[in-house]
C-alpha positions as CSV (number, residue, x, y, z in Angstrom):
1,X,0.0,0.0,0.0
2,X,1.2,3.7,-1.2
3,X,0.3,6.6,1.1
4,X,0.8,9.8,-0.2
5,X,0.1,12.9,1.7
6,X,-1.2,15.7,-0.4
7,X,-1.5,19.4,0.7
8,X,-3.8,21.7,-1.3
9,X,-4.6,25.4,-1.6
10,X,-8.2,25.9,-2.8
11,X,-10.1,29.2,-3.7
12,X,-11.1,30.5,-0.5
13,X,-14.9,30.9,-1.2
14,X,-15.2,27.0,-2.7
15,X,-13.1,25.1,0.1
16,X,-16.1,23.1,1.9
17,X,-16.8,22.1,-1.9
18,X,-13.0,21.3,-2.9
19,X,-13.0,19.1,0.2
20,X,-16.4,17.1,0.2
21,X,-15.3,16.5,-3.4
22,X,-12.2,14.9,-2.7
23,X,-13.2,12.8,-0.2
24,X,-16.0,11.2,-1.9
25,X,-12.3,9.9,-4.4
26,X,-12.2,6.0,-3.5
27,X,-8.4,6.5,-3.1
28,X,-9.0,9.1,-0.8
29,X,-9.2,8.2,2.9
30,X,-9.5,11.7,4.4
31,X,-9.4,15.3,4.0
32,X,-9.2,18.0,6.7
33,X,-9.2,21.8,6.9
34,X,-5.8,22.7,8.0
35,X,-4.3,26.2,9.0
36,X,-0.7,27.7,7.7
37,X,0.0,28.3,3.3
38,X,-2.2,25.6,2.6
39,X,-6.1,24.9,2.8
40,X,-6.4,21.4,2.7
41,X,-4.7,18.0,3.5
42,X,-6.1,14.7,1.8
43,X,-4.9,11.5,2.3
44,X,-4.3,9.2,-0.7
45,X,-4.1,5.4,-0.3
46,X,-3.0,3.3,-3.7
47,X,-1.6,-0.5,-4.3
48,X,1.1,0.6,-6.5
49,X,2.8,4.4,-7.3
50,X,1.9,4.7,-10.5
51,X,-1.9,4.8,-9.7
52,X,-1.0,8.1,-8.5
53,X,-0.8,9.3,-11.5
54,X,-4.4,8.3,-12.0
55,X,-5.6,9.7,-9.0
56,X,-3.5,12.9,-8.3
57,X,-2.5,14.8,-11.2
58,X,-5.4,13.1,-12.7
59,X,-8.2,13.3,-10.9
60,X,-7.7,15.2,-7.8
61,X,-6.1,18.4,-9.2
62,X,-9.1,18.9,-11.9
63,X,-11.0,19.3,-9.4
64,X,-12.9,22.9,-9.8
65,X,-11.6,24.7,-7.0
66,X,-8.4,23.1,-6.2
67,X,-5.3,26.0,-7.4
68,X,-2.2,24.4,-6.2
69,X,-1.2,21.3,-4.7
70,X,2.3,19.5,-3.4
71,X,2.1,15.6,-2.9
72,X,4.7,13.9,0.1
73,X,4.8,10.5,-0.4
74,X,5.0,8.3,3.3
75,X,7.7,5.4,3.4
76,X,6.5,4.2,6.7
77,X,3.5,4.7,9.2
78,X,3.7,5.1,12.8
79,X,1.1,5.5,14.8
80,X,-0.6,4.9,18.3
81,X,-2.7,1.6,16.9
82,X,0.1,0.1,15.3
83,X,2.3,0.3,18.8
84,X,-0.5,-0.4,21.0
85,X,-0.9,-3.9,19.3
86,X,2.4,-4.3,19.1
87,X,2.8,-3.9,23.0
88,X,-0.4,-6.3,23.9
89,X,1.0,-9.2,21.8
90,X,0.6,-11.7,24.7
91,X,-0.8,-9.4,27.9
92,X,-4.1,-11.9,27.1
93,X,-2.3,-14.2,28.6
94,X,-0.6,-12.9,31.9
């Protein structure tokens, strides 16, 4: 599985549009409103890099709306569900 992260300015009057339209993108797992030079975040989730292609440049910038965008590509994940099972792996037991 491919993660990419991508942030996204939108025009400022269409961002609540630019972001329910992304989200409903089946490689698109979430979209928040962010704060800072860009409007949005969305998070892309693909079997193989080159259905990025398909998806960013080719589906998520057209969207009406969207201005600019700059794609960050994740190598590994981290997070607090992916430790916390890690650490329980036999507690069950104790």
């Amino acid at each position: 599985m491919v993660t990419a992260i991508v942030l996204i300015k939108a025009e400022i009057h269409r961002i609540p549009e630019v972001a329910e339209t992304i989200a409903q993108m089946p490689a698109v797992s979430e979209v928040y409103s962010i704060t800072g030079d860009y409007d949005l975040v969305a998070i892309v989730r693909v079997r193989a890099h080159d259905e990025l292609a398909d998806v960013i440049p080719g589906g998520l910038n057209k969207v009406e709306g969207v201005s600019v965008t700059q794609t960050h590509i994740a190598f590994r994940t981290y997070s607090r569900h992916d430790l916390e099972s890690a650490f329980s792996i036999g507690l069950a037991d104790v």
